[in-house]
GUNULO-187292 format. One record per atom (N, C-alpha, C): residue in three letters; x, z, y. Coordinates in steps of 0.2 Angstrom, whole numbers, plus 5000, padded with zeros to 4 digits. Atoms other than C-alpha are relative to their C-alpha. Example, Ala and Ser with C-alpha at 12.3 -4.5 7.8 and 13.67 -1.06 7.14 Angstrom:
2
ALA500450004994ALA506250394978ALA500450005006SER499649994994SER506850364995SER499650035005
This chain:
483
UNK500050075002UNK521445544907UNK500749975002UNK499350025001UNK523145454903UNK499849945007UNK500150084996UNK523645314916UNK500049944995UNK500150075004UNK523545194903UNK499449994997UNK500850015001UNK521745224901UNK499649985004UNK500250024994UNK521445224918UNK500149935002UNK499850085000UNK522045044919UNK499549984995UNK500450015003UNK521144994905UNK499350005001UNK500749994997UNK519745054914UNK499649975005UNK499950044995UNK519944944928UNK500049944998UNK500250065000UNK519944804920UNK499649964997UNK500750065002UNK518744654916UNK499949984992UNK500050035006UNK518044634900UNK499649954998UNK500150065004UNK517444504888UNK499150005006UNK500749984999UNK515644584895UNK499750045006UNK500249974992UNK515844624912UNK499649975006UNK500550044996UNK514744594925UNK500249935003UNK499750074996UNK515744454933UNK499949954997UNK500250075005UNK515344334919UNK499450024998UNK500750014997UNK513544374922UNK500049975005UNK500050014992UNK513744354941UNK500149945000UNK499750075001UNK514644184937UNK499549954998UNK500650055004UNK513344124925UNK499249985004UNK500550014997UNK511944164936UNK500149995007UNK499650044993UNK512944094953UNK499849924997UNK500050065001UNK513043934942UNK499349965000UNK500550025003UNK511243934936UNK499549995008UNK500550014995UNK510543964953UNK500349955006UNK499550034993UNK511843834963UNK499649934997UNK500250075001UNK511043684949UNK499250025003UNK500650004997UNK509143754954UNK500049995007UNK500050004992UNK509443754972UNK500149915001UNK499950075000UNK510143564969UNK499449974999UNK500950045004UNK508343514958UNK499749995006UNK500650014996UNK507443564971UNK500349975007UNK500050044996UNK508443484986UNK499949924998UNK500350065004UNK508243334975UNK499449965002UNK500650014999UNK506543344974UNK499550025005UNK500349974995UNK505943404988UNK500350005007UNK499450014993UNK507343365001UNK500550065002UNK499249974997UNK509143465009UNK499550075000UNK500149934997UNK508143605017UNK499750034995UNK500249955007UNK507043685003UNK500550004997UNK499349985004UNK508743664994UNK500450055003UNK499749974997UNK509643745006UNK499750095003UNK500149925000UNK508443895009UNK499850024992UNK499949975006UNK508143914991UNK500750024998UNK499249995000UNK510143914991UNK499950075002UNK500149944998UNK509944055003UNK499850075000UNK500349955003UNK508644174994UNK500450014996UNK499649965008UNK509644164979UNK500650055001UNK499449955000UNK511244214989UNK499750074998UNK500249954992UNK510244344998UNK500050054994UNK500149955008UNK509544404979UNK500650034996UNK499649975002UNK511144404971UNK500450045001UNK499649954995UNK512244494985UNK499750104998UNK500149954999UNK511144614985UNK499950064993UNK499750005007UNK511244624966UNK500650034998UNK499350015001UNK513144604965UNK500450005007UNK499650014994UNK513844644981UNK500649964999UNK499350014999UNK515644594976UNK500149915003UNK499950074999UNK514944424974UNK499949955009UNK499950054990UNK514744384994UNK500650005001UNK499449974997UNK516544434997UNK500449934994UNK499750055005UNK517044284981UNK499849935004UNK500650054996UNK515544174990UNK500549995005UNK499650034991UNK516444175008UNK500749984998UNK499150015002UNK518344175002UNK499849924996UNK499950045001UNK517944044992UNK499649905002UNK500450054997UNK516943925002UNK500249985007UNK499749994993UNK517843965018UNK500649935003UNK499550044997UNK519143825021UNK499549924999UNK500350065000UNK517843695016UNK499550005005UNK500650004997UNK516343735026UNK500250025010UNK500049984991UNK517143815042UNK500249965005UNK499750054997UNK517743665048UNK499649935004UNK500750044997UNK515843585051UNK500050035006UNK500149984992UNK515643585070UNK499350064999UNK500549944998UNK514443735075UNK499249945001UNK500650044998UNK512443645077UNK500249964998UNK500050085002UNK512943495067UNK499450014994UNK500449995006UNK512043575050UNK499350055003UNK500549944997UNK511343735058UNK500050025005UNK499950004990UNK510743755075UNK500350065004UNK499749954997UNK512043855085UNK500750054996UNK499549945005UNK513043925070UNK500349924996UNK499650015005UNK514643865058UNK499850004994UNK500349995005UNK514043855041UNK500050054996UNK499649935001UNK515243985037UNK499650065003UNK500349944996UNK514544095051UNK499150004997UNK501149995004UNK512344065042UNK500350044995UNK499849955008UNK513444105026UNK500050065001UNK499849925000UNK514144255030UNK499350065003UNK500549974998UNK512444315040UNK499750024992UNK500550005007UNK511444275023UNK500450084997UNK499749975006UNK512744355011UNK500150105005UNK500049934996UNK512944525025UNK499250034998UNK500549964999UNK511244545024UNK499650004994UNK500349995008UNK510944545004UNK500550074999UNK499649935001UNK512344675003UNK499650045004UNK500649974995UNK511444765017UNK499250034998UNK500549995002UNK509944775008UNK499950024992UNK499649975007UNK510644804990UNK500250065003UNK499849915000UNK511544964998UNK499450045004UNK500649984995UNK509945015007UNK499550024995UNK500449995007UNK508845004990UNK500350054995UNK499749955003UNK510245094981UNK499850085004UNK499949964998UNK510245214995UNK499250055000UNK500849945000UNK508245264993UNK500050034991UNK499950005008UNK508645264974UNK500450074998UNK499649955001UNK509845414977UNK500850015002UNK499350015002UNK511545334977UNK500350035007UNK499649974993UNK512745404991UNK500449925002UNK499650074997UNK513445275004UNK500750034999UNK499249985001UNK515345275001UNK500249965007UNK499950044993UNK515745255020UNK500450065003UNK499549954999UNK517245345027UNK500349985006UNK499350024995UNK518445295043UNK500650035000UNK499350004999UNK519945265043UNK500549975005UNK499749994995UNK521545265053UNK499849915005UNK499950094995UNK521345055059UNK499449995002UNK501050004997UNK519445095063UNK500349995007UNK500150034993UNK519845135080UNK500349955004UNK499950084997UNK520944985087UNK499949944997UNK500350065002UNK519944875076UNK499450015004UNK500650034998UNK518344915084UNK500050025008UNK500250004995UNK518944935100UNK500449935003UNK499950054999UNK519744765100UNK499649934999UNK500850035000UNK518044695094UNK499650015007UNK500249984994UNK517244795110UNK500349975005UNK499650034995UNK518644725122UNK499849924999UNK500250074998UNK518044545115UNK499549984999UNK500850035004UNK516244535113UNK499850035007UNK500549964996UNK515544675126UNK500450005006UNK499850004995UNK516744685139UNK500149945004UNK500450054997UNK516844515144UNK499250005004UNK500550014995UNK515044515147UNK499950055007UNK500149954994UNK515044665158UNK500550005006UNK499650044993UNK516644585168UNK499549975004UNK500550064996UNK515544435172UNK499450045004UNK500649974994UNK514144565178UNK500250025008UNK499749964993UNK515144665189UNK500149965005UNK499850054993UNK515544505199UNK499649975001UNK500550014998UNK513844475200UNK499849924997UNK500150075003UNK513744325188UNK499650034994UNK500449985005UNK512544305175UNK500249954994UNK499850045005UNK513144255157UNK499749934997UNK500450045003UNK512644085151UNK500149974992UNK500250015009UNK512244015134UNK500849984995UNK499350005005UNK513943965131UNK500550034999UNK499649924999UNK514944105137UNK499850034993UNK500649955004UNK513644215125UNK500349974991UNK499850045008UNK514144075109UNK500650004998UNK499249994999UNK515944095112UNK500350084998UNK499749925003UNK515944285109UNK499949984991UNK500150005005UNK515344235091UNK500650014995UNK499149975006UNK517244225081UNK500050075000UNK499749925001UNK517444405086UNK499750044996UNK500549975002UNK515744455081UNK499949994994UNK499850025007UNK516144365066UNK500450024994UNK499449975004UNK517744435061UNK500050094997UNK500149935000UNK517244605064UNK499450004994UNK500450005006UNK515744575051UNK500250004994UNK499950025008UNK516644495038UNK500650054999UNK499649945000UNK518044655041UNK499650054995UNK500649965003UNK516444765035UNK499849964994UNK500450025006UNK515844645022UNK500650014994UNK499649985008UNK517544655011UNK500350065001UNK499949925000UNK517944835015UNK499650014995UNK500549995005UNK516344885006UNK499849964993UNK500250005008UNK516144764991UNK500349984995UNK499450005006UNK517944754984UNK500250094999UNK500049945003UNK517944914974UNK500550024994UNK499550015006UNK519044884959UNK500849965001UNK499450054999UNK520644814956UNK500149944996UNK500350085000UNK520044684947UNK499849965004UNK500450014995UNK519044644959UNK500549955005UNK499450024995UNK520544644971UNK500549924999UNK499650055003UNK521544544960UNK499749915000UNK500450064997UNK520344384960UNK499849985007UNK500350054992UNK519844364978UNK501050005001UNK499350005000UNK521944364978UNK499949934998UNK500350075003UNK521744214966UNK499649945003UNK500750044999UNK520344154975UNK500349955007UNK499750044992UNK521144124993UNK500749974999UNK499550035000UNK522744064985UNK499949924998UNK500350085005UNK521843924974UNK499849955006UNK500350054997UNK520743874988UNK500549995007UNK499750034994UNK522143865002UNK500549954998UNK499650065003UNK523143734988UNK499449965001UNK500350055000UNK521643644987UNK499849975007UNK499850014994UNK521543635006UNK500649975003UNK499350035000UNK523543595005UNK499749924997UNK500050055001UNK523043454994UNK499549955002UNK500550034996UNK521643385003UNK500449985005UNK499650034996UNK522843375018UNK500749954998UNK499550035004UNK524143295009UNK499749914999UNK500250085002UNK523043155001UNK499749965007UNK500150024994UNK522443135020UNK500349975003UNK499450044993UNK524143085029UNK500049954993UNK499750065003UNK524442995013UNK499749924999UNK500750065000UNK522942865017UNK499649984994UNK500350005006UNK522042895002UNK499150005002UNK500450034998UNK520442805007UNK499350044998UNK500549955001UNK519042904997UNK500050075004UNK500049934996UNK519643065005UNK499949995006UNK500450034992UNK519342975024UNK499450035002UNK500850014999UNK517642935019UNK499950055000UNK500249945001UNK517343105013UNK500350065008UNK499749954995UNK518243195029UNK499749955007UNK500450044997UNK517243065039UNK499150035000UNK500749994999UNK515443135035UNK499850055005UNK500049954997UNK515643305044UNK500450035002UNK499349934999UNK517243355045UNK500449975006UNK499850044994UNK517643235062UNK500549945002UNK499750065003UNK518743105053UNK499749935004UNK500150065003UNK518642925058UNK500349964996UNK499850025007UNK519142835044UNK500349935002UNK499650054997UNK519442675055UNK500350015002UNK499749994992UNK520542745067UNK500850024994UNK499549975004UNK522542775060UNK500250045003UNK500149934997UNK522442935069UNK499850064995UNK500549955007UNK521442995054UNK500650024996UNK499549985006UNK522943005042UNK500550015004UNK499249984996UNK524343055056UNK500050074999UNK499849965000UNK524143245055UNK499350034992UNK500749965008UNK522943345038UNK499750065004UNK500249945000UNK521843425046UNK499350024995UNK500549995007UNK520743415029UNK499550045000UNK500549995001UNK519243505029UNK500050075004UNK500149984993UNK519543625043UNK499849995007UNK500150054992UNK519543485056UNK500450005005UNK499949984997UNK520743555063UNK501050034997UNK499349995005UNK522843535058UNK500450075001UNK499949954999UNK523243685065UNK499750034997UNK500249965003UNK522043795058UNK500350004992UNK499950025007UNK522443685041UNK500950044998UNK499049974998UNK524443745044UNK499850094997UNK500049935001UNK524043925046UNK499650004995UNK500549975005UNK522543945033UNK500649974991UNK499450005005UNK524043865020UNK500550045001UNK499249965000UNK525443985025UNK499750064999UNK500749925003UNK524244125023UNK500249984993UNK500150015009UNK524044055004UNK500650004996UNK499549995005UNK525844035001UNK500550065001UNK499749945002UNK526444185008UNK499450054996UNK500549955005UNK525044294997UNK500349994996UNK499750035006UNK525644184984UNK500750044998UNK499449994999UNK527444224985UNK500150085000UNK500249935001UNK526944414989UNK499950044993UNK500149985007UNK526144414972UNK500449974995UNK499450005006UNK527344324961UNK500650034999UNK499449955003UNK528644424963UNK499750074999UNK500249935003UNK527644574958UNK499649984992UNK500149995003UNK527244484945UNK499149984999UNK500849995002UNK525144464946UNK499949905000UNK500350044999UNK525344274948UNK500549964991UNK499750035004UNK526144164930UNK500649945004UNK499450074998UNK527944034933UNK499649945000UNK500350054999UNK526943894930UNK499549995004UNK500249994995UNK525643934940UNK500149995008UNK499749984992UNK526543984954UNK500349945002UNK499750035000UNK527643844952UNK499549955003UNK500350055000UNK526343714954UNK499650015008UNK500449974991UNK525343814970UNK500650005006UNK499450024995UNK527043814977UNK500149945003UNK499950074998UNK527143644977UNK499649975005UNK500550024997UNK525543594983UNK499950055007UNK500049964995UNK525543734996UNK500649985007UNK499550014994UNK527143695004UNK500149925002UNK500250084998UNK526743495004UNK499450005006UNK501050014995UNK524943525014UNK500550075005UNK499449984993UNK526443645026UNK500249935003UNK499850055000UNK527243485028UNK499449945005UNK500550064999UNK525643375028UNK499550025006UNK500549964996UNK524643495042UNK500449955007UNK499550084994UNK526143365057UNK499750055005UNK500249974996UNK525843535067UNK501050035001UNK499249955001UNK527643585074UNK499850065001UNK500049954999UNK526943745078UNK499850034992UNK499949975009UNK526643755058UNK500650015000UNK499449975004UNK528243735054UNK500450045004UNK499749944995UNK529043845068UNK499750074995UNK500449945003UNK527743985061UNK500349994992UNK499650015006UNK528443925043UNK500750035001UNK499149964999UNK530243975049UNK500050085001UNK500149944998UNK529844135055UNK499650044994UNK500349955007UNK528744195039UNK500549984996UNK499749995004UNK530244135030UNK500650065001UNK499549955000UNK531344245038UNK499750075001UNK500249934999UNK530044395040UNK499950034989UNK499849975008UNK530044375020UNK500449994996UNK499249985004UNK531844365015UNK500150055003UNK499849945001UNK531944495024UNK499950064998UNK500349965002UNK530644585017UNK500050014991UNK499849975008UNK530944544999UNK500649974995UNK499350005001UNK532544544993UNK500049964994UNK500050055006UNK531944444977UNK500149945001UNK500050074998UNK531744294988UNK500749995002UNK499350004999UNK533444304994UNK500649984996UNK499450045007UNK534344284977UNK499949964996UNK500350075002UNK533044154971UNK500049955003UNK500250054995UNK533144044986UNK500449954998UNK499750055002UNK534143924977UNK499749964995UNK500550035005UNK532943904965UNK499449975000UNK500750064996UNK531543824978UNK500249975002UNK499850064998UNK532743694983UNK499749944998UNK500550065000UNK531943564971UNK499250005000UNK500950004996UNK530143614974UNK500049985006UNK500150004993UNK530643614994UNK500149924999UNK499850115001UNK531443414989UNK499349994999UNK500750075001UNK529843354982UNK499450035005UNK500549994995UNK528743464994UNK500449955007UNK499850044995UNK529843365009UNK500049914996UNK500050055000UNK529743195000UNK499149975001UNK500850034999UNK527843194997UNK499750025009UNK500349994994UNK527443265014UNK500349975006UNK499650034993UNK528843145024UNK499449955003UNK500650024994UNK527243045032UNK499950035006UNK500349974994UNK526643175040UNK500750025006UNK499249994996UNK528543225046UNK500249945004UNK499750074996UNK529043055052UNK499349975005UNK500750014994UNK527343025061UNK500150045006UNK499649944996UNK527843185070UNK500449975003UNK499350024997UNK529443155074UNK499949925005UNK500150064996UNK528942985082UNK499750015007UNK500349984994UNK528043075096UNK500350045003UNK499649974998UNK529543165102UNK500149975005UNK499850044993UNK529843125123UNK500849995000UNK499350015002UNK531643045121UNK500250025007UNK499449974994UNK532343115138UNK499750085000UNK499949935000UNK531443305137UNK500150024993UNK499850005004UNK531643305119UNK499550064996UNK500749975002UNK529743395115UNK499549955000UNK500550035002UNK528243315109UNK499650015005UNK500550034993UNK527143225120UNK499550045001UNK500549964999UNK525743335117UNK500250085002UNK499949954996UNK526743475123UNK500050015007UNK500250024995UNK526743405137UNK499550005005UNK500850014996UNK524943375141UNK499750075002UNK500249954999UNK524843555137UNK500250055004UNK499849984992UNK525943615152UNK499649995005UNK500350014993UNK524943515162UNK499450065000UNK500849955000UNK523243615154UNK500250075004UNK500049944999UNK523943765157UNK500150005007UNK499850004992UNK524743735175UNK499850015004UNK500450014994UNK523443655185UNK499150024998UNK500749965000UNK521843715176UNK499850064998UNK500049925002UNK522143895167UNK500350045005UNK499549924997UNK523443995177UNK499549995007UNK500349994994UNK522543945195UNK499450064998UNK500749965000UNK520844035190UNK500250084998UNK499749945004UNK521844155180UNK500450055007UNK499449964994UNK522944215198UNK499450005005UNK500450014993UNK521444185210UNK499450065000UNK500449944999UNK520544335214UNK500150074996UNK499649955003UNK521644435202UNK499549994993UNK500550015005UNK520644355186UNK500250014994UNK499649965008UNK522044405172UNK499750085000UNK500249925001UNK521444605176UNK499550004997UNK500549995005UNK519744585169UNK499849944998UNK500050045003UNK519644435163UNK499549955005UNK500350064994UNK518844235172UNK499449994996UNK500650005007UNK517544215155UNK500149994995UNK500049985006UNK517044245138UNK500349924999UNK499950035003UNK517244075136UNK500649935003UNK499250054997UNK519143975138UNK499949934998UNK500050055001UNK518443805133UNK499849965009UNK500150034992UNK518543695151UNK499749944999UNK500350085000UNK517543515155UNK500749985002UNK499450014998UNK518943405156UNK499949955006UNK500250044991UNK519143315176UNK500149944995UNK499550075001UNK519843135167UNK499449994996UNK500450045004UNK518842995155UNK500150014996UNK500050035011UNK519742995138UNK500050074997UNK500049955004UNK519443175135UNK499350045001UNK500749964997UNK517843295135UNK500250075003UNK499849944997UNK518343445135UNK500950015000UNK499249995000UNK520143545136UNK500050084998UNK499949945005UNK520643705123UNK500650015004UNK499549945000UNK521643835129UNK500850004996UNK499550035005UNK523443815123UNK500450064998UNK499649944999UNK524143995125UNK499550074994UNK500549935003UNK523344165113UNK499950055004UNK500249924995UNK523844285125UNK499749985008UNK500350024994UNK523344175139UNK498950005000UNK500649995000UNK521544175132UNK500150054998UNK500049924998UNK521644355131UNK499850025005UNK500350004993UNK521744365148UNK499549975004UNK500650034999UNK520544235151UNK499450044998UNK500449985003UNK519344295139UNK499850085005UNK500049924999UNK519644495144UNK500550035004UNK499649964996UNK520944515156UNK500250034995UNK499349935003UNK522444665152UNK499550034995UNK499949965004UNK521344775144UNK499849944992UNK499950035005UNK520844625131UNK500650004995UNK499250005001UNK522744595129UNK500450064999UNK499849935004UNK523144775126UNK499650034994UNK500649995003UNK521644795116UNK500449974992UNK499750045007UNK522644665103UNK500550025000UNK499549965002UNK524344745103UNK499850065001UNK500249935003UNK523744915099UNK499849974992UNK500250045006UNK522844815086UNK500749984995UNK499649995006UNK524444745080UNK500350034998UNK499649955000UNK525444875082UNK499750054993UNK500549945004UNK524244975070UNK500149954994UNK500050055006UNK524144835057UNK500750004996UNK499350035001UNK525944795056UNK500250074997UNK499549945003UNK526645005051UNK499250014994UNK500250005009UNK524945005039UNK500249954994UNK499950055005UNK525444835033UNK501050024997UNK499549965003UNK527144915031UNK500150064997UNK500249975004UNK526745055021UNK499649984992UNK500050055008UNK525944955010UNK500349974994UNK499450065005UNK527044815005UNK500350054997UNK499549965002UNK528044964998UNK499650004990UNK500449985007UNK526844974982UNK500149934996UNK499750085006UNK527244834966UNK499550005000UNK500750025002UNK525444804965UNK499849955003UNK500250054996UNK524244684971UNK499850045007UNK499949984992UNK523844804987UNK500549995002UNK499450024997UNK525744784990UNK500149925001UNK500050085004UNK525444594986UNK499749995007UNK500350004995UNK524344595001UNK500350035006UNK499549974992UNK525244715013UNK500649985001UNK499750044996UNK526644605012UNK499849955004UNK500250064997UNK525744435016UNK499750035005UNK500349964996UNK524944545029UNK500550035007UNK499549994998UNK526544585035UNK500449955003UNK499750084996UNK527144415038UNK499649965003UNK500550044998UNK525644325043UNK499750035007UNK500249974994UNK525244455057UNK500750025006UNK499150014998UNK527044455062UNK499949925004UNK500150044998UNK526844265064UNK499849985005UNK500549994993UNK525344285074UNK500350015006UNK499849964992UNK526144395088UNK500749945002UNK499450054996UNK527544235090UNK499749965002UNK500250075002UNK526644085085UNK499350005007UNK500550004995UNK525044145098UNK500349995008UNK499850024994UNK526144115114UNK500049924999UNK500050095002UNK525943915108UNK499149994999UNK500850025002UNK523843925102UNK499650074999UNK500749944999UNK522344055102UNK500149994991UNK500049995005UNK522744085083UNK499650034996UNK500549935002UNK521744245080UNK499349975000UNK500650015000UNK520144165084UNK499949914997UNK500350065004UNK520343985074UNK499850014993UNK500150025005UNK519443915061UNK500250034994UNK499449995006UNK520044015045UNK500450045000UNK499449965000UNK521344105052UNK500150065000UNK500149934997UNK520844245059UNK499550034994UNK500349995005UNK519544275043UNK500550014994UNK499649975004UNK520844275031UNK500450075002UNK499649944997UNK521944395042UNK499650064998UNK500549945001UNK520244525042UNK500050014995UNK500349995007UNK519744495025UNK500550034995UNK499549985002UNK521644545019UNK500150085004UNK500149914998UNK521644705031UNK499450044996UNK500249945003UNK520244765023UNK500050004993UNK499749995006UNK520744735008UNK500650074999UNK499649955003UNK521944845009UNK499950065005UNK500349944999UNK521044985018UNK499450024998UNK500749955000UNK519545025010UNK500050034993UNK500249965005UNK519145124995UNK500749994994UNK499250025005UNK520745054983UNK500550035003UNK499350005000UNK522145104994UNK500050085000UNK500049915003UNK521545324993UNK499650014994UNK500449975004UNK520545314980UNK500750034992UNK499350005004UNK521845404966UNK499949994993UNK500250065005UNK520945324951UNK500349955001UNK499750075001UNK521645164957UNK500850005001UNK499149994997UNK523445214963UNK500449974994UNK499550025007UNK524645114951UNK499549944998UNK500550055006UNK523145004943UNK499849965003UNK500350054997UNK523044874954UNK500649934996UNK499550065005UNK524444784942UNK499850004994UNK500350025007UNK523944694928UNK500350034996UNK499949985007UNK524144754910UNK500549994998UNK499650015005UNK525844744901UNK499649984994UNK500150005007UNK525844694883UNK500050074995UNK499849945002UNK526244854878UNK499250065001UNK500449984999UNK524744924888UNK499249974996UNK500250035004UNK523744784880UNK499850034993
């Protein structure tokens, strides 16, 4: 078979399933609405959840379309405000695991063979899931303490990520395939840019809306000082956009994304950089800029030609920059909230962390503190590598560089290919690079969003696409020629 058959073969036609899955996603999203209508939210909502459940297990691919693009709107609901105990994101991804799960489980009594195989990032993947789920508890044993309920809910992200690891391993299989959930998390982390954007800009309908669930006061002018738009959270919102624009930027210069396209996602992407009012965003912004001129040389002889894009991206987003910049301590010359986060670390993390040798195997699963003071509740961990330790002592924290270390020379190996898997093992490249800086400043790896992308890109480009040698080459779209 010619390679230009084989391309051809890979991809989407007028009459492919996808535009069944689409039609029948739409058809079961307005029944699901009827009858929350008629009958109230929750019959809505678990009829929602049947239907996922049916058509995952139908269409696996469609869980892995389902979560990427649902992810930066929904994860940003507090845990137990909608669903008791869980993120809406975390119910989802349960539902849509266990429709695939049951779909490969029916095929497999049908005859079909499981396509399941390990690979080289298996083992420091699932022993840096072990080091932060299991091991934690069994520290807490050995010292004769018994884990409690919040400790126990705190392991959840890990538990989380390692699932949705397994969920888009297995049901991206094509390079079509590949190529849309690429599309999917670029579209939806500009639509996330611009949510945050319209947010610093005090665009009053968006408040309301980021006021029902999403932790906004709409009367407070605190609501519109940083974007942290439908995460909750500006940080996260920072990182889950720089993820999108470097993919983006990975993919245009191979060509899988259109100039006008890209032009437009640029904008909006690196505005909602701007609008996120997190210095440690744009720190991490500097840093992936210089992990990707130095990594693609296209960007390097282009860089003259995103000046006017980077202008109107810094004109629309000077709100959120000059709002910043106003909370700068004029005699130490760092923002005020750096400061407070000295103090967090100083007089409430490092003691417990030095007091009885609690960095070796870790103080508990869970790094969240009651705060001693009035105007605050609790106090979040300000360090990545510092909840490491917290979390799991040394071996946690070695546990996650072996992990990067592992990621970084596959995500190097990759970006070497002009396709969309090189498209990916660049932004992979610089986004997990970032990580290893940007985490001496915040718990990165396990926020909202961030750390979900990160997985969902790893296994993107280690599962059945990156040896299968039918796809090798065919992860680039069609020429004209091939056409």
């Amino acid at each position: 078979m010619t390679a230009t058959a084989e391309v051809d073969r890979l991809q989407p036609s007028l009459r492919a399933p996808g535009r069944r899955t689409a039609t029948f996603s739409l058809a079961a999203a307005a029944l699901a609405g009827l009858m929350a209508a008629l009958t109230g939210p929750m019959t809505g909502v678990v009829a929602a959840a049947l239907g996922l459940f049916a058509l995952t297990a139908w269409r696996p691919i469609t869980a892995t379309y389902v979560y990427l693009g649902t992810l930066p709107f929904i994860a940003g609901i507090q845990r137990g405000d909608l669903i008791p105990l869980l993120r809406p994101n975390e119910a989802l991804l349960v539902v849509l695991t266990a429709g695939v799960c049951a779909g490969g489980y029916a095929r497999f009594l049908m005859g079909r063979p499981l396509a399941l195989r390990l690979r080289p990032l298996d083992l420091p993947l699932a022993t840096f899931v072990m080091l932060a789920t299991l091991w934690p508890v069994v520290s807490l044993m050995l010292r004769g303490a018994t884990p409690k309920g919040t400790e126990l809910i705190a392991l959840l992200p890990a538990v989380k990520l390692a699932g949705l690891f397994l969920l888009v391993r297995i049901t991206v299989r094509t390079a079509a395939q590949l190529r849309r959930c690429i599309r999917l998390v670029i579209w939806t982390a500009a639509a996330l840019g611009g949510i945050a954007v319209l947010q610093t800009l005090g665009v009053r309908p968006v408040l309301s809306l980021l006021g029902t669930y999403w932790g906004i006061d709409a009367g407070l002018p605190e609501s519109s000082a940083r974007g942290s738009a439908t995460l909750g959270h500006s940080i996260a919102t920072g990182d889950y956009i720089l993820i999108g624009l470097g993919l983006l930027i990975a993919a245009a210069v191979r060509g899988l994304i259109g100039r006008k396209e890209r032009l437009l996602l640029g904008l909006v992407l690196g505005t909602g950089l701007l609008a996120s009012g997190q210095f440690s965003t744009w720190l991490a912004a500097l840093v992936a800029g210089g992990i990707v001129a130095y990594r693609i040389p296209e960007v390097r002889r282009r860089a003259i030609r995103f000046a006017p894009l980077a202008a109107c991206a810094l004109v629309i987003g000077a709100p959120a920059v000059l709002g910043r910049l106003q909370g700068i301590d004029g005699e130490l010359g760092v923002p005020q909230s750096w400061l407070v986060r000295w103090d967090n670390v100083t007089y409430l993390y490092l003691p417990p962390l030095f007091e009885d040798y609690g960095f070796v195997i870790g103080v508990s699963p869970d790094s969240v503190l009651m705060a001693p003071d009035i105007w605050r509740d609790v106090i979040w961990i300000e360090s990545g590598y510092l909840q490491f330790l917290w979390i799991g002592g040394i071996p946690l924290l070695a546990g996650f560089i072996w992990l990067s270390v592992a990621v970084l020379r596959h995500a190097h190996d990759v970006a070497s290919r002009r396709d969309a898997l090189g498209a990916c093992g660049t932004c992979i490249e610089m986004a997990w690079g970032v990580l290893m800086v940007v985490s001496v400043l915040d718990p990165h790896i396990f926020l909202r969003g961030t750390g979900d992308l990160l997985f969902s890109l790893v296994a993107l480009t280690s599962g059945r696409l990156l040896d299968d040698e039918r796809a090798r080459g065919s992860t680039r779209p069609r020429t004209d020629a091939q056409a």
